[in-house]
Structure formats: C-alpha cells, structure tokens
Legacy VTK file of the C-alpha trace (Angstrom):
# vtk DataFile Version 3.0
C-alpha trace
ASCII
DATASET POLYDATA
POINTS 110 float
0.000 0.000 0.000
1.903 3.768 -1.151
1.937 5.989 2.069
1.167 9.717 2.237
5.021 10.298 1.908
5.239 8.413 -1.045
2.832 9.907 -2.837
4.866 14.000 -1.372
7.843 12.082 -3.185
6.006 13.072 -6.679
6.503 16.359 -8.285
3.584 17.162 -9.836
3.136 20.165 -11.809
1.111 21.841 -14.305
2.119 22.958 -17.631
0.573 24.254 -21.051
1.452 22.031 -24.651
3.314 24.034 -27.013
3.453 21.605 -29.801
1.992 18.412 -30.506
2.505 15.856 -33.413
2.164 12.168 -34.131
4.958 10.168 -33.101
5.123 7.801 -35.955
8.276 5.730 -34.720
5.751 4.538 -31.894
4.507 1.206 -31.310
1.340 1.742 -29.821
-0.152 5.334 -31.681
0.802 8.277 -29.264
1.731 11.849 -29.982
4.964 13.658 -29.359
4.462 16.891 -27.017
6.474 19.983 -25.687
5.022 20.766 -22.861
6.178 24.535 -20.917
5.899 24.279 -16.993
7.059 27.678 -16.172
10.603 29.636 -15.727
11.862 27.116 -12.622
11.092 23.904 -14.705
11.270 25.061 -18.418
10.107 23.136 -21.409
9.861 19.409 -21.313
8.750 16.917 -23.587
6.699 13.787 -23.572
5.172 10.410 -25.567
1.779 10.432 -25.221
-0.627 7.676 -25.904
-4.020 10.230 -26.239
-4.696 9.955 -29.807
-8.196 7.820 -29.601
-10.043 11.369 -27.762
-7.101 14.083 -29.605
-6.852 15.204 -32.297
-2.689 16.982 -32.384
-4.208 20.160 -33.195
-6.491 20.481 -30.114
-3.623 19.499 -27.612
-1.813 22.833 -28.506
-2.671 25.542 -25.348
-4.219 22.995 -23.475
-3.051 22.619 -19.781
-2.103 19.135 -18.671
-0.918 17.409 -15.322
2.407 15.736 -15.529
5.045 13.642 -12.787
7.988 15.680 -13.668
10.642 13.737 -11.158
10.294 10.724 -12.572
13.911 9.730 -14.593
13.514 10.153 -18.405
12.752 7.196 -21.185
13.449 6.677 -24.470
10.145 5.646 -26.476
11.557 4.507 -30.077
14.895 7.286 -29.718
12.592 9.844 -28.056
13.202 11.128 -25.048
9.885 11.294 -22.699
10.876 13.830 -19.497
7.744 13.118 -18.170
4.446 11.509 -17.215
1.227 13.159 -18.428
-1.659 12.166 -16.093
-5.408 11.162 -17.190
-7.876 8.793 -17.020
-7.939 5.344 -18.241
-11.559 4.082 -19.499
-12.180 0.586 -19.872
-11.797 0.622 -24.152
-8.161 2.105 -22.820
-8.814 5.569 -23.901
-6.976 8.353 -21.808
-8.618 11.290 -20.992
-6.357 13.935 -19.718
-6.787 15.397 -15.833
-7.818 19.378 -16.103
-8.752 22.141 -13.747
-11.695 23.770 -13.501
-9.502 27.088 -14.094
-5.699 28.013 -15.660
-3.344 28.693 -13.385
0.373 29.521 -13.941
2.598 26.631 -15.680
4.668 25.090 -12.831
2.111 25.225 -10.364
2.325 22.558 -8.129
-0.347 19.508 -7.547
-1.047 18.573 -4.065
LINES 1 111
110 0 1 2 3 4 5 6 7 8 9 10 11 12 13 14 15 16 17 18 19 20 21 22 23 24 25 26 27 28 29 30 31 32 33 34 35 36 37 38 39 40 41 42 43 44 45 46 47 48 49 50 51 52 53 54 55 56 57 58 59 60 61 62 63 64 65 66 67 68 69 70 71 72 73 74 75 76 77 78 79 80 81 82 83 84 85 86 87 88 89 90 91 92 93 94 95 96 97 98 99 100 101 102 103 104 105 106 107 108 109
C-alpha cells in the first residue's frame, strides 16, 4: 500500500502544450508533445498515448498534469521527461486530468 510520503515524493506540476505531433516511430499510436511548466522547470517533452479522444491540433494551449521527477525514457529514440496524467476508461482511452480554471505553468499539484 503507497503511504502519504510516497505519494509528497512526486513532483507534480502543471504545464501548457506548445506543440503536438504524431509520433510515428511509436509502437502503440501516441503523440509527441512539448510541454512549458514555467521559468523554474522550463520546457519538457513527452510520448503520449491520447490519440483515440485528440486530435494533435487540439492538444496545442491545453493545460495538462504531468510527474515531472520521474527519470527520463526513451520511447523509439525519443526522449519522454515526463508523465502526463489522465484517465484510463475501460476501451483504454486516456482522458487527460484538467482544472476547472488556468493557473500559472509550474504550479504545483497537491
């Protein structure tokens, strides 16, 4: 069972996509994303598997929730910084977390 002190180990943060576009050298269909979460964090980028509810064009401006601490991957030569949070329905479509309101990129998820 995680702890309350595992789940303070997470850096979660929100940040707004800058770019979005299909990541062809992907197994499973996902986009590639650029993601800005503020002057502290910068501009990070991510594999996302989103395209059965997104179209690329849509993602731009959009605010997302990401793990930024987690250690980077390579997805097929890319390098994914970080971990874009959402739901998983049970036809394993994601749908992205949101808030009700923007706030700055970087703020922090508690």
């Amino acid at each position: 069972m995680a702890t309350i002190e595992d789940f303070q180990s997470l850096d979660i943060r929100v940040g707004t996509i800058l770019e979005a576009s299909f990541f062809e050298e992907a197994r499973k269909p996902a986009y590639k994303v650029r993601i800005d979460f503020g002057e502290e964090w910068g501009i990070k980028q991510s594999s996302a598997q989103i395209t059965d509810r997104y179209e690329a064009e849509q993602l731009v401006g959009k605010q997302v929730i990401a793990v930024i601490n987690f250690p980077s991957m390579r997805i097929a030569g890319y390098k994914s910084e970080v971990l874009i949070l959402g739901g998983v329905l049970a036809n394993k479509a994601v749908v992205l977390l949101n808030l009700d309101d923007p706030v700055p990129n970087g703020t922090k998820i508690s």
